[in-house]
N, CA, C and O atoms as a printed pandas DataFrame, in Angstrom:
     atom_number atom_name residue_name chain_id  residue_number  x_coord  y_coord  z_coord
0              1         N          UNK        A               1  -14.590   42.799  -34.733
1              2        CA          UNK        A               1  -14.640   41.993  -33.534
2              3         C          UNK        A               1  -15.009   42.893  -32.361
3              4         O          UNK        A               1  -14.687   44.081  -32.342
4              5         N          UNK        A               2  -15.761   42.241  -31.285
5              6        CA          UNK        A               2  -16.205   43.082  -30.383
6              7         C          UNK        A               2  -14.940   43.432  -29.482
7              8         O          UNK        A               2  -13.963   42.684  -29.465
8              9         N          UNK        A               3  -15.001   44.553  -28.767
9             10        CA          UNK        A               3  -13.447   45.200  -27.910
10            11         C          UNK        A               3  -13.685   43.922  -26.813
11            12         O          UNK        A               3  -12.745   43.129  -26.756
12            13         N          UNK        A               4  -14.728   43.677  -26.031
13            14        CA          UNK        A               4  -14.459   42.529  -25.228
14            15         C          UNK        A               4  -13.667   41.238  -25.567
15            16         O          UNK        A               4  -12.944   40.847  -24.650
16            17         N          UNK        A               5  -13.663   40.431  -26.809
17            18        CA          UNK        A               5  -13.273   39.668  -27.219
18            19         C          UNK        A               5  -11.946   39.840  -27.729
19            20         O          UNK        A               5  -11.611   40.739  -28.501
20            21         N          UNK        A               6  -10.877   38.551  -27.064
21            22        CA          UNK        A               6   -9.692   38.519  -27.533
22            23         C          UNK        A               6   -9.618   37.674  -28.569
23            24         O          UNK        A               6  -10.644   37.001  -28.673
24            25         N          UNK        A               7   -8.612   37.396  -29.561
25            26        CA          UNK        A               7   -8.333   36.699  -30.511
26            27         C          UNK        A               7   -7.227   35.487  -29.626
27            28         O          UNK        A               7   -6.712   35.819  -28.558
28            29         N          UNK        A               8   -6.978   34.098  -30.243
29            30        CA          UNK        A               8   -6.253   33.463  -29.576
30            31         C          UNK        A               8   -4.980   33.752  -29.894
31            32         O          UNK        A               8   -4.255   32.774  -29.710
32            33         N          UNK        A               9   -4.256   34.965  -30.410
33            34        CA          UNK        A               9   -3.331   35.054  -30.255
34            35         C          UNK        A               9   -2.669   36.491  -29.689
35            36         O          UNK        A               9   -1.558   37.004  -29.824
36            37         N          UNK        A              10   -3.652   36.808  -29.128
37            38        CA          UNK        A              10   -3.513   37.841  -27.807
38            39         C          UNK        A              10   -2.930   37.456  -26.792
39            40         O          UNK        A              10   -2.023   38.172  -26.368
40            41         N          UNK        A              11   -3.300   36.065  -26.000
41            42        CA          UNK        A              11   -2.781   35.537  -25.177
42            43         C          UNK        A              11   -1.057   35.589  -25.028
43            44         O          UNK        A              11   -0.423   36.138  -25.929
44            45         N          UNK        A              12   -0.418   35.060  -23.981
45            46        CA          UNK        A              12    0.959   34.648  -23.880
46            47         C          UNK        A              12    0.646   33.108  -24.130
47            48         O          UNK        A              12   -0.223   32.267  -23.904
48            49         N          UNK        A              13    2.253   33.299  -24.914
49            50        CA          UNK        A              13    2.556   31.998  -25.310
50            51         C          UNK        A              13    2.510   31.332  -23.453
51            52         O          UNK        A              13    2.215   32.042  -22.491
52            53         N          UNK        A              14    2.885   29.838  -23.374
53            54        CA          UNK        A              14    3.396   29.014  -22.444
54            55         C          UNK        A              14    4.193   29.317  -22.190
55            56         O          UNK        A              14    4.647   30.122  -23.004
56            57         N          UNK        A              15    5.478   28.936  -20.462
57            58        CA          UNK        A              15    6.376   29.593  -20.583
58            59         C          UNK        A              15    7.153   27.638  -21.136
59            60         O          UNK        A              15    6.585   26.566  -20.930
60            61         N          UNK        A              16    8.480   27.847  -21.800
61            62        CA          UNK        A              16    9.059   26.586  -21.951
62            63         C          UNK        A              16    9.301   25.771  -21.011
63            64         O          UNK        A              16    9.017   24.598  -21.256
64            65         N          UNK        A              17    9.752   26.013  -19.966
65            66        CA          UNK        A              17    9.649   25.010  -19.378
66            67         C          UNK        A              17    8.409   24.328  -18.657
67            68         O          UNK        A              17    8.682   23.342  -17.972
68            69         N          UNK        A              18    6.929   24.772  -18.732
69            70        CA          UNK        A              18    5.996   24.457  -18.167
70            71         C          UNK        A              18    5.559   23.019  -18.445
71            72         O          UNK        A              18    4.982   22.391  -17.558
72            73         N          UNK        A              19    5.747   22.606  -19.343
73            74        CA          UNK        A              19    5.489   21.336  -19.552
74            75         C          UNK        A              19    6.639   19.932  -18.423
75            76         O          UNK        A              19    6.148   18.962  -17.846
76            77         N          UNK        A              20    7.761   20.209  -18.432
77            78        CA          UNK        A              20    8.547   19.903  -17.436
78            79         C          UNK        A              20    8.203   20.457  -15.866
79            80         O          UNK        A              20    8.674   19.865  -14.894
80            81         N          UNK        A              21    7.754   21.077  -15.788
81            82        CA          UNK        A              21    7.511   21.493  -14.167
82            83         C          UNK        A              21    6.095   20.865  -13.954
83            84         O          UNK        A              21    5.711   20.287  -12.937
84            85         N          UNK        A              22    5.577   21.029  -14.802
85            86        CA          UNK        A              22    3.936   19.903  -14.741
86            87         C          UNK        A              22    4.738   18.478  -14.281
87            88         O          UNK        A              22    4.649   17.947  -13.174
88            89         N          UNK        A              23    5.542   18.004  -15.432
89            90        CA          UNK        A              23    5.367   16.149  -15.188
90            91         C          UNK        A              23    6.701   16.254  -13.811
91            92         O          UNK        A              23    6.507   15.315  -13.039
92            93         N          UNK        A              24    7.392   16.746  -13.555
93            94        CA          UNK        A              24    8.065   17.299  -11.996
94            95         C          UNK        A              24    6.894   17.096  -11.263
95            96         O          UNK        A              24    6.905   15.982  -10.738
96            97         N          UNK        A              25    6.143   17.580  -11.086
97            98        CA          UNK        A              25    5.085   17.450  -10.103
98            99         C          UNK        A              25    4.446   16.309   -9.873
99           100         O          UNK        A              25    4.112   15.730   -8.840
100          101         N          UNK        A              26    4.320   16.057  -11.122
101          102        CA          UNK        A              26    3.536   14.637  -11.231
102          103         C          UNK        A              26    4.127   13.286  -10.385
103          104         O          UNK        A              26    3.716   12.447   -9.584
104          105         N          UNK        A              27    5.434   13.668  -11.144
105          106        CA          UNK        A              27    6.527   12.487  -10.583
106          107         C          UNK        A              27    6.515   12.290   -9.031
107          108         O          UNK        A              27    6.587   11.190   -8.483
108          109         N          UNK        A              28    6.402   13.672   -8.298
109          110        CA          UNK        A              28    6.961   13.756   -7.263
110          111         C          UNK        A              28    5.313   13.619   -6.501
111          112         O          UNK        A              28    5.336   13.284   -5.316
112          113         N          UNK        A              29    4.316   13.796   -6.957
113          114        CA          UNK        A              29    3.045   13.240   -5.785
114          115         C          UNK        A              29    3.109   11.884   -6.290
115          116         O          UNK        A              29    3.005   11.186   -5.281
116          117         N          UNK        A              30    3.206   11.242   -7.149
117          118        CA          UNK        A              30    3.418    9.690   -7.600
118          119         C          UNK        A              30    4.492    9.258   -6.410
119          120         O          UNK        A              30    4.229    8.357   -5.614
120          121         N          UNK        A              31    5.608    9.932   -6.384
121          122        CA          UNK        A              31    6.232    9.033   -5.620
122          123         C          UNK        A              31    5.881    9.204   -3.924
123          124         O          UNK        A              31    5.956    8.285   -3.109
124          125         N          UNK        A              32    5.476   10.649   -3.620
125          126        CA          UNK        A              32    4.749   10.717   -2.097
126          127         C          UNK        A              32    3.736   10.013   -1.845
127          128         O          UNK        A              32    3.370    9.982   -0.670
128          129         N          UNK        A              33    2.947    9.207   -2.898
129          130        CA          UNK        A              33    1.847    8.396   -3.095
130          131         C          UNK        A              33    2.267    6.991   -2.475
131          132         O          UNK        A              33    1.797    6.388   -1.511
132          133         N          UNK        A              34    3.295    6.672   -3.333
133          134        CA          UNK        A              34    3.526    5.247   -3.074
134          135         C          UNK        A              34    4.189    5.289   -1.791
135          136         O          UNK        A              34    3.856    4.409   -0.997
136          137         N          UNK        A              35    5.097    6.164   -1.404
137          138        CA          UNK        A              35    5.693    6.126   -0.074
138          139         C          UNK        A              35    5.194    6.008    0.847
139          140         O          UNK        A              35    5.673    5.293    1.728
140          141         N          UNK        A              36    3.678    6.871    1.045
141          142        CA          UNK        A              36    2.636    6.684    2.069
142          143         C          UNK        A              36    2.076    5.390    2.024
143          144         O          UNK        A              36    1.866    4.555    2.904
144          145         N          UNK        A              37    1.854    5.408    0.642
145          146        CA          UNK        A              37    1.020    3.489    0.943
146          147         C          UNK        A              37    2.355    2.520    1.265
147          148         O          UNK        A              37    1.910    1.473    1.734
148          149         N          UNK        A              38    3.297    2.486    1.219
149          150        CA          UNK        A              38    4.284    1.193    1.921
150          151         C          UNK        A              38    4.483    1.563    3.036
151          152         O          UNK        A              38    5.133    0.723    3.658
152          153         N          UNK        A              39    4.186    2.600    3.718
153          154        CA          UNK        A              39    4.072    2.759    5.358
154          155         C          UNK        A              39    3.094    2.517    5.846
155          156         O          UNK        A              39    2.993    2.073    6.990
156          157         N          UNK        A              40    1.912    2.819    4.880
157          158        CA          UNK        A              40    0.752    2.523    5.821
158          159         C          UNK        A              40    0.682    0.942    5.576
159          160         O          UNK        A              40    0.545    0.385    6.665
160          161         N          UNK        A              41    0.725    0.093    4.588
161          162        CA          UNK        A              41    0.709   -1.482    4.224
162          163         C          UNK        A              41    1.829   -1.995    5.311
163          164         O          UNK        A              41    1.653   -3.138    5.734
164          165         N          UNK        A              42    2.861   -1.331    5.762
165          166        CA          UNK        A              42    3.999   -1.841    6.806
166          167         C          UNK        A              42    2.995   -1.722    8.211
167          168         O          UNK        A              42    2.848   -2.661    8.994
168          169         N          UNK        A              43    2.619   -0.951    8.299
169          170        CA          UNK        A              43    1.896   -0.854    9.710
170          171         C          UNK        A              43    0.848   -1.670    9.921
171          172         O          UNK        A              43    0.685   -2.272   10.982
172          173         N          UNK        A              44    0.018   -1.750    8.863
173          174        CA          UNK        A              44   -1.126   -3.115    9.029
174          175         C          UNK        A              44   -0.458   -4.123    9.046
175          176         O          UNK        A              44   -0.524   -4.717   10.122
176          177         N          UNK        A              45    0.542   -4.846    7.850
177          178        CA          UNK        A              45    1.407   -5.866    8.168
178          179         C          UNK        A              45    1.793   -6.394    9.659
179          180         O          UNK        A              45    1.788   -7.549   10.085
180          181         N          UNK        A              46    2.140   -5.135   10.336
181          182        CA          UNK        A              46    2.912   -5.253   11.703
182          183         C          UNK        A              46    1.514   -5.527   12.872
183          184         O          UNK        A              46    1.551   -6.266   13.855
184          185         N          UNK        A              47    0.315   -4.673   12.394
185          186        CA          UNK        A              47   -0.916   -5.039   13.577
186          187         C          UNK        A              47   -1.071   -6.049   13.474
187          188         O          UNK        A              47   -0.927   -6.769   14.462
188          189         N          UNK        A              48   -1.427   -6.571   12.274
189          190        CA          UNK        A              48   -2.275   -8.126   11.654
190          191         C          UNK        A              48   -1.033   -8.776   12.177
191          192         O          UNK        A              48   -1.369   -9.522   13.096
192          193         N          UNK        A              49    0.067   -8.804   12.012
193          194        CA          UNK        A              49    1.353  -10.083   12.229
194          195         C          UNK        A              49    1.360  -10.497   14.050
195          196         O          UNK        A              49    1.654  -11.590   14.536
196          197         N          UNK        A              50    0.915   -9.163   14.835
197          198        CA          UNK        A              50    1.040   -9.321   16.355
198          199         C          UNK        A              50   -0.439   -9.770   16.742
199          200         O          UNK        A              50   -0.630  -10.238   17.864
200          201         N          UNK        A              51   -1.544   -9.632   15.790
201          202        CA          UNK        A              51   -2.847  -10.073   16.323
202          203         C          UNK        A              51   -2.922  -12.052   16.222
203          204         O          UNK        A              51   -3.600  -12.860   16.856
204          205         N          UNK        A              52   -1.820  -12.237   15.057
205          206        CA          UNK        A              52   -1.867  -13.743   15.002
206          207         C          UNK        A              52   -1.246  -14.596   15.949
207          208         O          UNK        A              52   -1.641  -15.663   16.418
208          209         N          UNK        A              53    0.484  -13.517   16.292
209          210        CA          UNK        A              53    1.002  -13.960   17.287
210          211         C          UNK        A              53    0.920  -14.431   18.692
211          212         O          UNK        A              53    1.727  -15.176   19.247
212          213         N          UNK        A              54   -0.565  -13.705   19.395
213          214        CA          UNK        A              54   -1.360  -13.886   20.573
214          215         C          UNK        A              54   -1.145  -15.012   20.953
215          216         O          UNK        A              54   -0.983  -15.960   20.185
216          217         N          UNK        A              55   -1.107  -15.085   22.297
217          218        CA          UNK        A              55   -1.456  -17.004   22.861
218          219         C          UNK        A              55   -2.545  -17.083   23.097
219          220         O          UNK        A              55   -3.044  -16.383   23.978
220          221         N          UNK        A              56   -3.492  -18.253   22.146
221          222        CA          UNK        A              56   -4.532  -18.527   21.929
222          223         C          UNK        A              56   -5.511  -18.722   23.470
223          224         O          UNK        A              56   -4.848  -19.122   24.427
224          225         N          UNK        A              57   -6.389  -18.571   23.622
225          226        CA          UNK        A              57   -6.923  -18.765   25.052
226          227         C          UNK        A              57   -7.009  -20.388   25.822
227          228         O          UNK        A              57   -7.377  -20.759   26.936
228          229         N          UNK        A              58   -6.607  -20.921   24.912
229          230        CA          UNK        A              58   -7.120  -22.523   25.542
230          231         C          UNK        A              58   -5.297  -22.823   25.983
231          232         O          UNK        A              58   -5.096  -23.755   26.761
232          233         N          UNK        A              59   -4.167  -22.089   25.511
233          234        CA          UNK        A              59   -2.816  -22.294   25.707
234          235         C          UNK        A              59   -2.302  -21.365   27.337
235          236         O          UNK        A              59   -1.323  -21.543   28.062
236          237         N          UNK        A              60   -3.476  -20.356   27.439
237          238        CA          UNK        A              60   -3.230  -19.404   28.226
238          239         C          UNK        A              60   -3.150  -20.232   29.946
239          240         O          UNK        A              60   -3.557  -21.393   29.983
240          241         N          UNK        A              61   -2.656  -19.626   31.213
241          242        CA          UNK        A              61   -2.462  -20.670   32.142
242          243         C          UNK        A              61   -4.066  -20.194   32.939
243          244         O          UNK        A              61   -4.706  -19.174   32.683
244          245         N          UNK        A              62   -4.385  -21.137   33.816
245          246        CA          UNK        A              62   -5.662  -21.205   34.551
246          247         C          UNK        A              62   -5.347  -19.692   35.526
247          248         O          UNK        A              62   -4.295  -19.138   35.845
248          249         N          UNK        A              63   -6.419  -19.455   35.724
249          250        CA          UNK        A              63   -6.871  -18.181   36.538
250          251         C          UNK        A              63   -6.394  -18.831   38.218
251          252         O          UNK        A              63   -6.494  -19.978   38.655
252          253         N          UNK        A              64   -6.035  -17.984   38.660
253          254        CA          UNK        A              64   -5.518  -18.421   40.246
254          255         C          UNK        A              64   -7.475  -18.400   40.843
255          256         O          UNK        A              64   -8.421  -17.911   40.226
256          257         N          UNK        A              65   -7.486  -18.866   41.728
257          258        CA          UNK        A              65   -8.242  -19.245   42.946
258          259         C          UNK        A              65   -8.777  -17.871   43.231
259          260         O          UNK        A              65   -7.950  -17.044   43.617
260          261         N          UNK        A              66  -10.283  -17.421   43.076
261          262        CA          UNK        A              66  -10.529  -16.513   43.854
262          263         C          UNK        A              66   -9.795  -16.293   45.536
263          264         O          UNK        A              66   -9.199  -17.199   46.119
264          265         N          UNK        A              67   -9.997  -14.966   46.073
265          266        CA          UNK        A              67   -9.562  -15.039   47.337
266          267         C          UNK        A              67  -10.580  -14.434   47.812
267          268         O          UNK        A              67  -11.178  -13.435   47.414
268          269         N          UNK        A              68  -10.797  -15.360   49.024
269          270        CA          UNK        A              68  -12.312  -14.846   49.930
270          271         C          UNK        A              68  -11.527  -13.598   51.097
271          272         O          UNK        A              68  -10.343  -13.511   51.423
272          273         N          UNK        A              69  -12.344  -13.011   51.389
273          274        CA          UNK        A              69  -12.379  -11.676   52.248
274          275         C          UNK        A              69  -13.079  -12.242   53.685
275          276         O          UNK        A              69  -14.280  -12.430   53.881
276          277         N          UNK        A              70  -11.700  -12.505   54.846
277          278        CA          UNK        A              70  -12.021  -13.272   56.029
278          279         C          UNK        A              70  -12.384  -11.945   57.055
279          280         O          UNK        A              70  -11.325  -11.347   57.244
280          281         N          UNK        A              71  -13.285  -11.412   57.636
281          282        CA          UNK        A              71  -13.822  -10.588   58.677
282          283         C          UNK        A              71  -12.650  -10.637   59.589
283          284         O          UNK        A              71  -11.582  -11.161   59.272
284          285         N          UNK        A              72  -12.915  -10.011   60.859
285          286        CA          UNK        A              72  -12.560   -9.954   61.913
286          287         C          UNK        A              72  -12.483  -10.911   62.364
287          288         O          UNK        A              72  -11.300  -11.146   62.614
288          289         N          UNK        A              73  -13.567  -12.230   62.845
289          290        CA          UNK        A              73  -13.551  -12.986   63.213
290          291         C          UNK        A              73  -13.228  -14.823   62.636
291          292         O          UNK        A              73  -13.546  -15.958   62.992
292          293         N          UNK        A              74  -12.527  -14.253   61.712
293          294        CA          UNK        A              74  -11.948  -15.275   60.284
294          295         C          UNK        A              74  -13.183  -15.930   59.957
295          296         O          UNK        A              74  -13.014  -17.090   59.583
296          297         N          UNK        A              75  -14.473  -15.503   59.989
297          298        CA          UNK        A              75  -15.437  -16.244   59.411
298          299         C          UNK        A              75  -15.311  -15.425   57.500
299          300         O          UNK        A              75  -15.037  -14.234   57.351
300          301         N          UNK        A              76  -15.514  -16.153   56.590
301          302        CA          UNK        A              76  -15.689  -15.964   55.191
302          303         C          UNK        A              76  -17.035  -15.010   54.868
303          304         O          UNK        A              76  -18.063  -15.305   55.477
304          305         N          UNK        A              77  -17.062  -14.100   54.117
305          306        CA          UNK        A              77  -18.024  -13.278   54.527
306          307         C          UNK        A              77  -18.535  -13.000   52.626
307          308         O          UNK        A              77  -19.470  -12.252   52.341
């Protein structure tokens, strides 16, 4: 065999617990996953729920009366 080349049992074994610290990990971005999406789904819930709540424009009250700008001489200008 060439000196560059290892055999596969040159290597280190795995350590034992690696297989458990893998699905640990797993578990735990799975659950930072879902946590972020029910906050972010709570927050659209809450925009969309206050965009419906609005008072529609035809319920809204009439605009007051412009006010004219009287000169010096109370003529309307």
């Amino acid at each position: 065999m060439h000196a560059a080349m290892k055999a596969i049992t040159d290597y280190p074994a795995a350590r034992p617990g690696a297989w458990r610290d893998l699905l640990r990990l797993l578990l735990a971005s799975l659950a930072t996953g879902a946590a972020v999406s029910i906050v972010l789904a709570l927050a659209v819930f809450v925009v969309a729920t206050e965009a419906h709540a609005a008072v529609p424009a035809s319920a809204a009250p009439a605009p007051a009366a412009p006010a004219t700008l009287a000169a010096a001489d109370n003529a309307p200008v």
